[in-house]
Backbone as ProteinMPNN parsed JSONL, in Angstrom:
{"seq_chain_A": "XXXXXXXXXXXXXXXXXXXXXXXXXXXXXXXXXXXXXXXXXXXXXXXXXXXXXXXXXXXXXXXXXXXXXXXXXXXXXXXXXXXXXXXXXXXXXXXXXXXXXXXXXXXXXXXXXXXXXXXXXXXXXXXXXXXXXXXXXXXXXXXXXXXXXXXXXXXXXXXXXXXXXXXXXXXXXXXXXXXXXXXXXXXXXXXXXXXXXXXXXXXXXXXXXXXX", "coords_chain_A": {"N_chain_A": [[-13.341, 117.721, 1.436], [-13.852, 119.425, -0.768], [-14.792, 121.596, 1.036], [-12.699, 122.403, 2.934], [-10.536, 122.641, 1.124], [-7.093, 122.718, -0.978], [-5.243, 124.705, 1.236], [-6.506, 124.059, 3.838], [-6.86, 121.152, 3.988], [-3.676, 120.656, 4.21], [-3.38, 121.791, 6.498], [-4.673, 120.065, 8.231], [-3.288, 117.405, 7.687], [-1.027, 118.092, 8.974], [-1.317, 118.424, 11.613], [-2.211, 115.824, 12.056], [0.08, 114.478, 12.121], [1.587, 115.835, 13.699], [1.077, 114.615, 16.216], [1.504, 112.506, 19.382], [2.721, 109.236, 18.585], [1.087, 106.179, 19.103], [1.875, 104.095, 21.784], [3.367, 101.307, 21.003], [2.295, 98.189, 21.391], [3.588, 95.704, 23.568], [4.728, 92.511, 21.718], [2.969, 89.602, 22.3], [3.821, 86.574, 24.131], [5.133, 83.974, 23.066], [3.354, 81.245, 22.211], [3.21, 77.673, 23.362], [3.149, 75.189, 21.165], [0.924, 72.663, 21.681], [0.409, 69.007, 21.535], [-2.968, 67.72, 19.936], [-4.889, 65.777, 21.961], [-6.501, 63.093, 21.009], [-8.729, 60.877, 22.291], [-10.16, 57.252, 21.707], [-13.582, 56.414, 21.455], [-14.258, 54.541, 23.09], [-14.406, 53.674, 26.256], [-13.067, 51.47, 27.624], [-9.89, 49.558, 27.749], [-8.508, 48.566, 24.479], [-6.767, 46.37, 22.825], [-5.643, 47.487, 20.522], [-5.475, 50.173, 21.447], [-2.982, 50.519, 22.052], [0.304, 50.65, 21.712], [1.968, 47.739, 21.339], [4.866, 46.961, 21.045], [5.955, 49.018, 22.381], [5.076, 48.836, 25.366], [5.877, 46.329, 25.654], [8.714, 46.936, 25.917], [8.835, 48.253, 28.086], [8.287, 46.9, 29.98], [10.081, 44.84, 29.544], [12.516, 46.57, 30.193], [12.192, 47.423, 33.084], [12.558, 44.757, 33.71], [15.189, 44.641, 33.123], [16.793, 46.615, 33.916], [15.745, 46.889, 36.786], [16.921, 44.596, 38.782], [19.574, 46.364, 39.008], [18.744, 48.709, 39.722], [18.663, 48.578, 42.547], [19.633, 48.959, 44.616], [20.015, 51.756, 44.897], [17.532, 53.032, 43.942], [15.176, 51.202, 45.228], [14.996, 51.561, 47.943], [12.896, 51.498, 49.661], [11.555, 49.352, 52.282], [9.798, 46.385, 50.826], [9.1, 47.15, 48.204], [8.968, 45.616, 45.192], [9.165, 43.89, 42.344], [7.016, 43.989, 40.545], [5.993, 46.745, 41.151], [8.709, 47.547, 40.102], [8.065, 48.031, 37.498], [5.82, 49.694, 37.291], [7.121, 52.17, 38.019], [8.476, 51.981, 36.117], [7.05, 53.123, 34.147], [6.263, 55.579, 34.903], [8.35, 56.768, 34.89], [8.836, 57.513, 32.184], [6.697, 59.367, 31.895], [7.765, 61.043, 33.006], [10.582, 62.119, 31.978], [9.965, 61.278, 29.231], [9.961, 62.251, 25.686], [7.705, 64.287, 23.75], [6.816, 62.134, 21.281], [6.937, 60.026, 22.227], [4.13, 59.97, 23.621], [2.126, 58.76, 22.236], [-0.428, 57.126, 22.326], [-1.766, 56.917, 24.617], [-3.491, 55.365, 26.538], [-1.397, 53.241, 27.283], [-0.419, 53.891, 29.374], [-1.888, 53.179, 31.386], [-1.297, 50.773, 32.022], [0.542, 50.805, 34.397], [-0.747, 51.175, 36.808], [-3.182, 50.482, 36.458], [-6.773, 51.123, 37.009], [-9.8, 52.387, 38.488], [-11.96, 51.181, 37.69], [-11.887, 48.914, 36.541], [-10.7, 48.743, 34.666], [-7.434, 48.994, 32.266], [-7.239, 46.31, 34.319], [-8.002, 45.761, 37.898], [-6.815, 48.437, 40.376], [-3.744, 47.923, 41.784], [-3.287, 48.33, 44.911], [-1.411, 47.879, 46.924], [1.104, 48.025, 44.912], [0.526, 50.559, 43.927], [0.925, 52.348, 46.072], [3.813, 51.692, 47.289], [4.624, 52.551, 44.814], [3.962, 55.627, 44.927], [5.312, 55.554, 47.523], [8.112, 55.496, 47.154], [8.422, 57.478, 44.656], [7.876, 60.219, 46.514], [9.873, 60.189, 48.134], [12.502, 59.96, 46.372], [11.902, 62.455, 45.624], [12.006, 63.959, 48.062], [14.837, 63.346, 48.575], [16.258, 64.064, 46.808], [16.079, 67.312, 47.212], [17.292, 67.476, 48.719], [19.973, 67.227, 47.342], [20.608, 64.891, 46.75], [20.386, 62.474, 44.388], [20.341, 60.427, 43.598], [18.267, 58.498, 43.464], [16.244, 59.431, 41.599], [17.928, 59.616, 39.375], [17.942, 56.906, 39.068], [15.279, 56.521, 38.493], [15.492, 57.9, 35.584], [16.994, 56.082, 34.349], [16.116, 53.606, 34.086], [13.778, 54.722, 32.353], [15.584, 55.31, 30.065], [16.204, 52.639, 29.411], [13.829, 51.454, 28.406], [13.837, 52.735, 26.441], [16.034, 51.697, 24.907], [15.385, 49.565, 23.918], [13.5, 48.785, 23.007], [12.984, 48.592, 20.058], [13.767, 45.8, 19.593], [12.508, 44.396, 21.058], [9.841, 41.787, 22.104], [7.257, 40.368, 23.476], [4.135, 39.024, 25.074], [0.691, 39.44, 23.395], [-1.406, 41.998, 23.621], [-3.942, 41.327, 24.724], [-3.251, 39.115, 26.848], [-1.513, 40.251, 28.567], [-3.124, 41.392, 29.758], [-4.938, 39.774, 30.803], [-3.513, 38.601, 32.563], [-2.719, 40.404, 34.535], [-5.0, 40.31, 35.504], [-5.775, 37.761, 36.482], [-3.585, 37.601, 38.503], [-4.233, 40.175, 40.127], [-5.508, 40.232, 42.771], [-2.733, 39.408, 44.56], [-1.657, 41.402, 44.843], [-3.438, 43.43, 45.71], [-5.818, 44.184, 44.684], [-8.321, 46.682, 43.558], [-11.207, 47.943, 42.939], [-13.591, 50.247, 41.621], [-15.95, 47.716, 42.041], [-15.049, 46.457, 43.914], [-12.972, 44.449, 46.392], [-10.498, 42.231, 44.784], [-11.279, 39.052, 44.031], [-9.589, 35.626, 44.701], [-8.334, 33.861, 41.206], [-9.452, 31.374, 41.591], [-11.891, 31.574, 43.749], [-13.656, 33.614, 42.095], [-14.65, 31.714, 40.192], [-15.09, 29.305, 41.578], [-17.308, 30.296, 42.487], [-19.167, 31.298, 40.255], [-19.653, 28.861, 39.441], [-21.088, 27.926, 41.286], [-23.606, 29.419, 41.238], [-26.816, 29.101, 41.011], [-28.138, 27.117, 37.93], [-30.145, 28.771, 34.697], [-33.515, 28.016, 34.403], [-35.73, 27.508, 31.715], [-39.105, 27.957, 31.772]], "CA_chain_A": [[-12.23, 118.258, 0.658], [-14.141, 121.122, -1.281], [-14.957, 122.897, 2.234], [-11.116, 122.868, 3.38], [-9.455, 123.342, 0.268], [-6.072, 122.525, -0.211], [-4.325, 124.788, 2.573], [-7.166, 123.29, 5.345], [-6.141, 119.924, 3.803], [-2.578, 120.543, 4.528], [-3.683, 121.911, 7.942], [-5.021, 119.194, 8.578], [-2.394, 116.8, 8.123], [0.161, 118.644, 9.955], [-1.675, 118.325, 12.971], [-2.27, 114.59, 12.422], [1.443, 114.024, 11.998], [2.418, 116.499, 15.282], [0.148, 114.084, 17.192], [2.785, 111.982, 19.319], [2.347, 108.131, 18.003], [0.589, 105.816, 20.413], [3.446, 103.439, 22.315], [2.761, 99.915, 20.341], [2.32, 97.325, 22.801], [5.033, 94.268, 23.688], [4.129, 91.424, 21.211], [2.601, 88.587, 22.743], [4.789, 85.856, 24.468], [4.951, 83.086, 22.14], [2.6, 79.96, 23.287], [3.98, 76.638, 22.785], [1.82, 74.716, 20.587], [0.818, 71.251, 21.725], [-0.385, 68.164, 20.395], [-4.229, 67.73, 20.638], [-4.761, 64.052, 22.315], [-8.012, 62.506, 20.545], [-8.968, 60.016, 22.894], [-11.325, 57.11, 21.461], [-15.17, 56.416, 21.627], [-14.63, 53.814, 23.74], [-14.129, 54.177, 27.571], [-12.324, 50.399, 27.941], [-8.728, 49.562, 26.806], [-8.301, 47.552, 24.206], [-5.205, 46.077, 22.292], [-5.253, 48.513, 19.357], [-5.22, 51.404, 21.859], [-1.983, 50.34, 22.888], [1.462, 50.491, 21.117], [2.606, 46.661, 22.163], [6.453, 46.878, 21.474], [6.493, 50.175, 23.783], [4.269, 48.133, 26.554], [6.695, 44.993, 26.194], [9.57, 47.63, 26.343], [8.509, 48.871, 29.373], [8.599, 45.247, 31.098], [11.258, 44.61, 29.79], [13.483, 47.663, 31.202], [11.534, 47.097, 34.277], [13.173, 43.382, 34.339], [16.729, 44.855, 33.042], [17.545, 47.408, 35.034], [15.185, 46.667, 37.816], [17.831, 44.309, 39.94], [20.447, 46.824, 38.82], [18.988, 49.6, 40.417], [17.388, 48.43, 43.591], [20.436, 49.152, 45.508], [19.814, 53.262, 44.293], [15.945, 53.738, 44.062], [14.498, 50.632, 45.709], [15.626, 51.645, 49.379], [11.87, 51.348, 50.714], [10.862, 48.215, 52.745], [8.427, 45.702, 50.507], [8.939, 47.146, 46.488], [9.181, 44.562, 44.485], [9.494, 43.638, 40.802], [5.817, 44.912, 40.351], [6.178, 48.207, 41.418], [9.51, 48.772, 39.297], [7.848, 48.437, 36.352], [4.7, 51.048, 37.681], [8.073, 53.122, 38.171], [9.294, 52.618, 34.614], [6.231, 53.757, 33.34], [6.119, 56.538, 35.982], [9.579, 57.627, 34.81], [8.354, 57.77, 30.992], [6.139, 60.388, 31.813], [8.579, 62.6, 33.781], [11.703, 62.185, 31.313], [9.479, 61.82, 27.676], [9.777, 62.487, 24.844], [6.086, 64.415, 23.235], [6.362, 61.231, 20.733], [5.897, 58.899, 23.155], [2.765, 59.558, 24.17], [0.633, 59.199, 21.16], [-0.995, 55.591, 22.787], [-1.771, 57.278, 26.28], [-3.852, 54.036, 26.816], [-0.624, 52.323, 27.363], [0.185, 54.412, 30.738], [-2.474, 52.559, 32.1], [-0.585, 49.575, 32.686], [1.371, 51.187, 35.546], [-1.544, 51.035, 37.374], [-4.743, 50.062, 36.418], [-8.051, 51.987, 36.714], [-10.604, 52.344, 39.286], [-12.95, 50.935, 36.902], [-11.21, 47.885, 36.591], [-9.74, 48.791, 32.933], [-7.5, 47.183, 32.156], [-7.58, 45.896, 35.498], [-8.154, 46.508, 39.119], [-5.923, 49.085, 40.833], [-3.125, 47.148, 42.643], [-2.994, 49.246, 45.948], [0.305, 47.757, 47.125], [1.999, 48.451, 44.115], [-0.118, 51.833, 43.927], [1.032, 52.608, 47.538], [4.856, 51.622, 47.028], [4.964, 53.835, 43.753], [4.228, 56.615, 45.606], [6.59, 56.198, 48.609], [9.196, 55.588, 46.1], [8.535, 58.52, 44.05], [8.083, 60.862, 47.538], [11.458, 59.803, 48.729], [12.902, 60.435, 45.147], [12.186, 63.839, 45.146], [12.771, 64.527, 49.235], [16.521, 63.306, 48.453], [16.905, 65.291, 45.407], [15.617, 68.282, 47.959], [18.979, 67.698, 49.581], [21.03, 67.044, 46.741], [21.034, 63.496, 46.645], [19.606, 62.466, 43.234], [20.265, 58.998, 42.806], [17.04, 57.956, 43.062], [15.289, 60.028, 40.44], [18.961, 59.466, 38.493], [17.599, 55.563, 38.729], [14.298, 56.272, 37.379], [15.682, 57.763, 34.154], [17.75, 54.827, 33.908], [14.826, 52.938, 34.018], [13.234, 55.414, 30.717], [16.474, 54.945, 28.743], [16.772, 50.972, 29.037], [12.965, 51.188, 27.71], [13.383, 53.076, 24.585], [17.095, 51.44, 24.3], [15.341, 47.657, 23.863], [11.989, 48.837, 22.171], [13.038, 47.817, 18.813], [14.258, 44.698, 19.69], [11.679, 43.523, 22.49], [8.466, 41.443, 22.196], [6.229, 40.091, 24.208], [2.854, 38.855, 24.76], [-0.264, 39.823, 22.839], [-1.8, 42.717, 24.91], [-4.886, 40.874, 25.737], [-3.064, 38.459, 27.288], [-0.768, 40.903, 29.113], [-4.395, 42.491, 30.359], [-5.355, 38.785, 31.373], [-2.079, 38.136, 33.255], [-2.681, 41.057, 35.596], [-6.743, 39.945, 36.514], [-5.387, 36.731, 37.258], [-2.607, 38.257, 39.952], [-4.893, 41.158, 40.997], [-5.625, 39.701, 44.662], [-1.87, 39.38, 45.19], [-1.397, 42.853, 44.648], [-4.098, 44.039, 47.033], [-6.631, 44.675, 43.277], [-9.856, 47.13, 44.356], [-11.865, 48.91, 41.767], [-15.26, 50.399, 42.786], [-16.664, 46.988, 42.325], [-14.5, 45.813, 45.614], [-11.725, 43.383, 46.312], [-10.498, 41.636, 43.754], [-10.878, 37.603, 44.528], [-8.537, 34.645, 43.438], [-9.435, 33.314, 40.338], [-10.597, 30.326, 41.879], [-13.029, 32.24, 44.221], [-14.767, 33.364, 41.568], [-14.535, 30.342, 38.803], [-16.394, 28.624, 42.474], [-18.672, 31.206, 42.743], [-19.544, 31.001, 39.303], [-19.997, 27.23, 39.015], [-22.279, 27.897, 42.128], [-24.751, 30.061, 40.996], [-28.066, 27.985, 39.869], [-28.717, 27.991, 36.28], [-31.162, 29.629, 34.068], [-34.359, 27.373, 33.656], [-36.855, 27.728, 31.57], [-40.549, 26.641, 32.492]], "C_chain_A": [[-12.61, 119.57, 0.004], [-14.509, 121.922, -0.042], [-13.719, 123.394, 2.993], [-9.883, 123.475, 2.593], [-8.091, 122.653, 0.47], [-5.052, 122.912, 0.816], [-5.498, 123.717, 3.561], [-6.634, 121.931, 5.107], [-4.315, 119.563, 4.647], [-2.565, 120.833, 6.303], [-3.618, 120.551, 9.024], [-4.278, 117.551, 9.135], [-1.04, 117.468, 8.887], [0.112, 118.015, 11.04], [-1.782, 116.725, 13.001], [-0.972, 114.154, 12.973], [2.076, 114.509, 13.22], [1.892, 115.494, 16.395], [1.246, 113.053, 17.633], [1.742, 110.444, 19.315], [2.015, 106.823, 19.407], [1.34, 104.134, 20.241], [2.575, 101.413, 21.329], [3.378, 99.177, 21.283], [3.16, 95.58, 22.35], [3.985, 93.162, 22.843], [3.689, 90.532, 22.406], [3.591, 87.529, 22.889], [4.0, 84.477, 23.542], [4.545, 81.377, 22.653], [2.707, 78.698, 22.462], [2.495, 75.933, 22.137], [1.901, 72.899, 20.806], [-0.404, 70.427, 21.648], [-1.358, 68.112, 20.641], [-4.493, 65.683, 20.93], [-6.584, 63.66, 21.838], [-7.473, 61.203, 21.269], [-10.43, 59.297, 21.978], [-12.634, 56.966, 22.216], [-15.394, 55.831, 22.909], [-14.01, 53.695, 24.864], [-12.734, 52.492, 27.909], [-10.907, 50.275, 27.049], [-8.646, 48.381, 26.092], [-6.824, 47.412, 22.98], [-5.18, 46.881, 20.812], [-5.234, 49.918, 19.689], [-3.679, 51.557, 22.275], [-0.921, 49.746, 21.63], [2.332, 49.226, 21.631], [4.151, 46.61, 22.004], [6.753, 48.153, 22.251], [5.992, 49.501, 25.236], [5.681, 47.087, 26.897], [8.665, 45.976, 26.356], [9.752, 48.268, 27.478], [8.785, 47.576, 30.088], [9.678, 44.899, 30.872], [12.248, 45.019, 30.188], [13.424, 47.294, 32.41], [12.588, 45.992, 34.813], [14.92, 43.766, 34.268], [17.169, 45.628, 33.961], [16.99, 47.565, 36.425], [16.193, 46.356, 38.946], [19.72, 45.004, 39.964], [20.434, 48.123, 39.675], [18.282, 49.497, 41.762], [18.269, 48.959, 44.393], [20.032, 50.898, 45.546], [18.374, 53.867, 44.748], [14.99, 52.629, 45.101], [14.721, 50.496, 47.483], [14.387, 51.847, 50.55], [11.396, 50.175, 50.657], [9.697, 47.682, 51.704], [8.377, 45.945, 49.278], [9.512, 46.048, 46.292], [8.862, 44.88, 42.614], [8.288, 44.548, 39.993], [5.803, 46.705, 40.59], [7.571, 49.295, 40.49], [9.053, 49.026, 37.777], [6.531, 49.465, 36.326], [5.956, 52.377, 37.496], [8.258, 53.401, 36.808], [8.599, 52.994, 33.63], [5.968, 55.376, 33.343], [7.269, 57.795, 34.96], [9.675, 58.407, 33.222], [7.384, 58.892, 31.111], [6.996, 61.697, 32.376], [9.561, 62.998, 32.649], [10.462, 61.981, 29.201], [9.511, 61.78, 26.948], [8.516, 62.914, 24.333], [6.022, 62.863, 22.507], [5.73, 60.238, 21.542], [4.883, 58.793, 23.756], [1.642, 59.494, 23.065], [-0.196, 57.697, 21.355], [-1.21, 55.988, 24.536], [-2.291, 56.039, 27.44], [-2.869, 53.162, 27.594], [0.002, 52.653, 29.124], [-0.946, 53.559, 32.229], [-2.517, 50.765, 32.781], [-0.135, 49.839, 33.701], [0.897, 50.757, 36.664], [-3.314, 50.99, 38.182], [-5.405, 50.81, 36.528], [-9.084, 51.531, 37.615], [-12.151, 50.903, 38.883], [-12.918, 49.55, 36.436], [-10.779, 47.672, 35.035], [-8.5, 49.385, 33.212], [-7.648, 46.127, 33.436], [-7.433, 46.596, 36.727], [-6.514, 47.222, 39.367], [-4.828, 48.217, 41.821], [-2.453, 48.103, 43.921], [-1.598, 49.207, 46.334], [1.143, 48.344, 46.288], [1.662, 49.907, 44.063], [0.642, 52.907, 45.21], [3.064, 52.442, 47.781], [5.468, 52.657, 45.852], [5.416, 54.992, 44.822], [5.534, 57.136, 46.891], [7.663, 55.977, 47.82], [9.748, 56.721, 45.591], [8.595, 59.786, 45.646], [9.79, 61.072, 48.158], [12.424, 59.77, 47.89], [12.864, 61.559, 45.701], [12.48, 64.567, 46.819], [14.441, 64.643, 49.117], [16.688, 64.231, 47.76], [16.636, 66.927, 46.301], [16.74, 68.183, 48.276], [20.218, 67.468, 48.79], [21.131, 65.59, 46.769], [19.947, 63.086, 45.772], [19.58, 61.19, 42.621], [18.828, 58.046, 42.427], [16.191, 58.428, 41.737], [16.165, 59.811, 39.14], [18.637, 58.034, 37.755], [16.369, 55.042, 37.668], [14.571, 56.191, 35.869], [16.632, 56.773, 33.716], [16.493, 53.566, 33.041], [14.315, 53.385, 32.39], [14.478, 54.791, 30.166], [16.534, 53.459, 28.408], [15.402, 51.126, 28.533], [13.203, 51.424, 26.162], [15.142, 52.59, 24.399], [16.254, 49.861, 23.701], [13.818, 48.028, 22.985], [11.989, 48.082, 20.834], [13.323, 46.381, 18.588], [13.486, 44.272, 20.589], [10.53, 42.852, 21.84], [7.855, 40.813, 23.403], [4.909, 39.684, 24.262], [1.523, 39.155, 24.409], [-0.746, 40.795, 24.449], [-2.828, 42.27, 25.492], [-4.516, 39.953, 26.77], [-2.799, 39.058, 28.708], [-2.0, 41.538, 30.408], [-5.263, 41.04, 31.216], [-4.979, 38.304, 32.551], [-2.69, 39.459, 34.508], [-3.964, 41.234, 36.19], [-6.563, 38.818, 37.354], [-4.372, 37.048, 38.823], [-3.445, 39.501, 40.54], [-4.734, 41.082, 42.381], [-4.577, 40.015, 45.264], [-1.176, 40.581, 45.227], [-2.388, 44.211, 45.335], [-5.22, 44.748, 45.549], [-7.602, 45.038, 44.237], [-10.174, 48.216, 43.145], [-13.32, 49.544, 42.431], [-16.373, 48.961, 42.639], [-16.321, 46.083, 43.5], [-13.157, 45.345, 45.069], [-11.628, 42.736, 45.25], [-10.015, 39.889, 44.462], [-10.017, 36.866, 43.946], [-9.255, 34.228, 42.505], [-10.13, 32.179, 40.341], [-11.494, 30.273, 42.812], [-13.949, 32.771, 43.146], [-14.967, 32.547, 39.939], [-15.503, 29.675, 40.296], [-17.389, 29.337, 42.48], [-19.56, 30.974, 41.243], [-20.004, 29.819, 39.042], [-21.533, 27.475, 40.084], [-23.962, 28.393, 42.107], [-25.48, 28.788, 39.805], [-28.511, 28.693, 38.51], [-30.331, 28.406, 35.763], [-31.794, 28.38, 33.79], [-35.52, 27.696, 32.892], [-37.966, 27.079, 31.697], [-41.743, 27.44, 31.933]], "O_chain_A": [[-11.952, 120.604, 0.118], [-14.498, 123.136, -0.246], [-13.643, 124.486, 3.558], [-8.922, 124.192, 2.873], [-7.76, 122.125, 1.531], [-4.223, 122.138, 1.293], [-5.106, 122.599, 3.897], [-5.927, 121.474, 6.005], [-3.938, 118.619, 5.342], [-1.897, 120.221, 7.136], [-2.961, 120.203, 10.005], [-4.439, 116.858, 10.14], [-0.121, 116.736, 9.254], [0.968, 117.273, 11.522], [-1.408, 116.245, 14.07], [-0.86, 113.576, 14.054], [2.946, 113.855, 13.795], [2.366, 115.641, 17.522], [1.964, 112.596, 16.744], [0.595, 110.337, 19.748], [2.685, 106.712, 20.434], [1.402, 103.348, 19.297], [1.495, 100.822, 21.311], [4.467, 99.304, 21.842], [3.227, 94.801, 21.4], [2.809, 92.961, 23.145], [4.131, 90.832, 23.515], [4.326, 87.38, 21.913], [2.819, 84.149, 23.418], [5.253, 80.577, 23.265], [2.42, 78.586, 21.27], [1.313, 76.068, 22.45], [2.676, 72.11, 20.266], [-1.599, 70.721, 21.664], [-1.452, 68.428, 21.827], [-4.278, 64.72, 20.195], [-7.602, 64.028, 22.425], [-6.406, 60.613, 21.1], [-11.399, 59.957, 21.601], [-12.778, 57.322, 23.386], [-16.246, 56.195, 23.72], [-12.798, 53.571, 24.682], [-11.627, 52.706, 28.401], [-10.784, 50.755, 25.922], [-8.678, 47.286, 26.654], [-6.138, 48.319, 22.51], [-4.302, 46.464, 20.056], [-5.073, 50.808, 18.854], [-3.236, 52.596, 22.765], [-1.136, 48.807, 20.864], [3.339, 49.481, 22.292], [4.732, 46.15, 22.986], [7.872, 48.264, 22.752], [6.685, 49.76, 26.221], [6.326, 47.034, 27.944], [9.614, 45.429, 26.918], [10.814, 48.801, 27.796], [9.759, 47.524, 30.838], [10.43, 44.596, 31.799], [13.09, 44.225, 30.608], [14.426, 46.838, 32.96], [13.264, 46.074, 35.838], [15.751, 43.346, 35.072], [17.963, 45.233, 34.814], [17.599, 48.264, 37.234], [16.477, 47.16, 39.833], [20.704, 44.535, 40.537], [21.417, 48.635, 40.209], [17.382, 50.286, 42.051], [17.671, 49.681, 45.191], [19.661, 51.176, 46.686], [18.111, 54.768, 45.544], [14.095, 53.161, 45.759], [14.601, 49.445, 48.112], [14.527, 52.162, 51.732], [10.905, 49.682, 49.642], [8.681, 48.373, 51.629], [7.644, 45.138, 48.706], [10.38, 45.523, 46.989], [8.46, 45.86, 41.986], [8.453, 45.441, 39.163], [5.484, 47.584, 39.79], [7.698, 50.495, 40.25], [9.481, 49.902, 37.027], [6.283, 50.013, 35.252], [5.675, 53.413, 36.894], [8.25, 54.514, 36.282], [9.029, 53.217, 32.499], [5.652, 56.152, 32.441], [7.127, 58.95, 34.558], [10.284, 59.449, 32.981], [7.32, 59.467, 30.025], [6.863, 62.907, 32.193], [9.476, 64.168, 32.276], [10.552, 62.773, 28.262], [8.804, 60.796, 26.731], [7.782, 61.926, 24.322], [5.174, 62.157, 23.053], [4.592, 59.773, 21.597], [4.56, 57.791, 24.394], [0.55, 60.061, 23.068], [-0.58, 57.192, 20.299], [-0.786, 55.301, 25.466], [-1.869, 55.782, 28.568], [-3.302, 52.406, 28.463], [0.643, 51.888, 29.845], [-0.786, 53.454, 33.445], [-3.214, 50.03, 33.481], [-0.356, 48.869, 34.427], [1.558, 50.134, 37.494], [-4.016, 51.179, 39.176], [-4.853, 51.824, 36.101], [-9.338, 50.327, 37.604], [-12.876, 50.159, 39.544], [-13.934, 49.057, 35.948], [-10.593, 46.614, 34.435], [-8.339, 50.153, 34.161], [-8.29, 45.093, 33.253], [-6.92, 47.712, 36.82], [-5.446, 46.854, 38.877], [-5.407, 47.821, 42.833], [-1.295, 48.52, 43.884], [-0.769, 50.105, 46.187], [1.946, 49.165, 46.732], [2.663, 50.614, 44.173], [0.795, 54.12, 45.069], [3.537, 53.264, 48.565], [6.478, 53.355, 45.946], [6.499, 55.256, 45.344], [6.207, 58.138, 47.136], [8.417, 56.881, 48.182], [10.903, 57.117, 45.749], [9.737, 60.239, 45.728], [10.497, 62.031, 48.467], [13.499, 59.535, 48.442], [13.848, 61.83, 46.389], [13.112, 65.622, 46.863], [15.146, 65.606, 49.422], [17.285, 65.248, 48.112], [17.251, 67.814, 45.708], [17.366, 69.202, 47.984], [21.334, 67.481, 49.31], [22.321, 65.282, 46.841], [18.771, 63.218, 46.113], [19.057, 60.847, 41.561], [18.52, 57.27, 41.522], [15.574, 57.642, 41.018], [15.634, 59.782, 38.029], [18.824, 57.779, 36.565], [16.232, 54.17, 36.81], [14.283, 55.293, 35.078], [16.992, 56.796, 32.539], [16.269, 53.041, 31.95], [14.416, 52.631, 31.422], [14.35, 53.629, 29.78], [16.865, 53.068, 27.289], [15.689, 50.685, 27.42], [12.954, 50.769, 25.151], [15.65, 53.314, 23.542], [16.932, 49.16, 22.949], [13.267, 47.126, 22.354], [11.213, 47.174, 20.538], [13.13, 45.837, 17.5], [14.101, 43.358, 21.139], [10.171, 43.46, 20.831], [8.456, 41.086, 24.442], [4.326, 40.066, 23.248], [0.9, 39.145, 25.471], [-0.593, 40.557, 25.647], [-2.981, 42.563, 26.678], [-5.332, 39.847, 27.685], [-3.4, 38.734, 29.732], [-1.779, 41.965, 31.541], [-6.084, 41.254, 32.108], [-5.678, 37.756, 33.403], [-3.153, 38.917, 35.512], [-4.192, 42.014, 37.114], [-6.949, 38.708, 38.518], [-4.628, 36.661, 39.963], [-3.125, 39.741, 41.705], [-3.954, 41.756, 43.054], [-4.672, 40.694, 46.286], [-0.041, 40.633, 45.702], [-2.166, 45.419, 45.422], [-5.293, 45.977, 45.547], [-7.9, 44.426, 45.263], [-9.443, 49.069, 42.644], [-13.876, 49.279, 43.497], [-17.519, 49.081, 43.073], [-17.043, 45.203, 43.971], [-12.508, 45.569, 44.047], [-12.668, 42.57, 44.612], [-9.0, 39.554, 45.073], [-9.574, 37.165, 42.837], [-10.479, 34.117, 42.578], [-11.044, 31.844, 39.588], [-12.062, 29.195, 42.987], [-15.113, 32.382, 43.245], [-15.39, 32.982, 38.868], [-16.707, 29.557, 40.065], [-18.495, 28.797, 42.478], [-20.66, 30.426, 41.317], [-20.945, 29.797, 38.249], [-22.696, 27.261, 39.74], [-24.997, 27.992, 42.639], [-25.2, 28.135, 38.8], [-28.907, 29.788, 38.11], [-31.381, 28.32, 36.399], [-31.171, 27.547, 33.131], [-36.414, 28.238, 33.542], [-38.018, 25.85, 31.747], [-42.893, 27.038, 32.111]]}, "name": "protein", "num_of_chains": 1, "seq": "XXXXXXXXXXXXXXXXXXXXXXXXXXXXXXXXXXXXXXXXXXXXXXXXXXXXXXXXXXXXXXXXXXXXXXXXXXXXXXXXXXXXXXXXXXXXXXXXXXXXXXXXXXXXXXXXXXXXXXXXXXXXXXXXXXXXXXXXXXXXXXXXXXXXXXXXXXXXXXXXXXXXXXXXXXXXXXXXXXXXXXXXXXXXXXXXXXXXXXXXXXXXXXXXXXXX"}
């Protein structure tokens, strides 16, 4: 300032101000903010991971609007009762709500886990989903939408009966589908899944522990 003085001062800003102003750049597109999913410690499911009147709401849609819409969505050879409720879990993830997923645990009813949590994978039903859902969204490719129209039928009769549904304790629910595994074609990476009185014999068979 004492070597310019005030004209160089004024100089000075002139020239800042003639300077043409540099183009300010397009805000940033505004990024949706979603929920963070804390998954717990523990790799197995157990009945406090799991929201049981949304579980027994799910079976129970499954059973309500199941023989309502078979005529609509169930138009491939061999689904059965099992498979519409894999669907009406299916259909809860497509149609939504963010709330509803704060028990993600619970999606694992649909269809089981390699790992055999909660239980083995039921291929059939695993294998029917899919051509179900495939053949859903080919129709809707052509304008014919009843099928995918059926699923969300399926979502709404869940969260219409939620408040009003119960059902059986979830361990049970997680018992109920080790026992039927087999008949559902069950395979986890520890194999086939046997009847339960293949291995209740197997078990009796093995010689016991002596000590000597």
């Amino acid at each position: 300032m004492t070597s310019l003085g005030p004209d160089g001062l004024a100089r000075e800003l002139a020239a800042i101000e003639a300077k043409p102003a540099k183009p300010v750049p397009p805000p940033e597109p505004v990024q949706l903010t979603l929920t963070h999913l804390v998954m717990p410690a523990h790799h197995d499911v157990r009945a406090r991971d799991v929201l049981a009147s949304r579980l027994h709401a799910t079976f129970t849609a499954a059973a309500n609007r199941g023989p309502a819409d078979f005529a609509e969505l169930l138009l491939v050879p061999g689904v059965g009762a099992r498979t519409v409720r894999a669907l009406a879990m299916v259909a809860e993830v497509v149609h939504g709500a963010p709330y509803r997923f704060t028990d993600p645990a619970r999606f694992s009813f649909a269809l089981g886990g390699k790992d055999r949590h909660p239980f083995p994978v039921p291929l059939k039903v695993y294998d029917e989903t899919i051509s179900v859902m495939k053949a859903a969204v080919q129709k809707a490719k052509l304008g014919q939408d009843d099928r995918l129209a059926a699923l969300k039928r399926l979502d709404d009769e869940a969260r219409r009966v939620e408040r009003r549904t119960a059902g059986p304790p979830v361990p049970d629910a997680i018992a109920e589908e080790r026992r039927l595994s087999h008949t559902y074609g069950g395979r986890s990476v520890f194999g086939w899944e046997p009847p339960p009185e293949a291995s209740s014999l197997e078990q009796r068979s093995k010689p016991a522990f002596k000590r000597g």
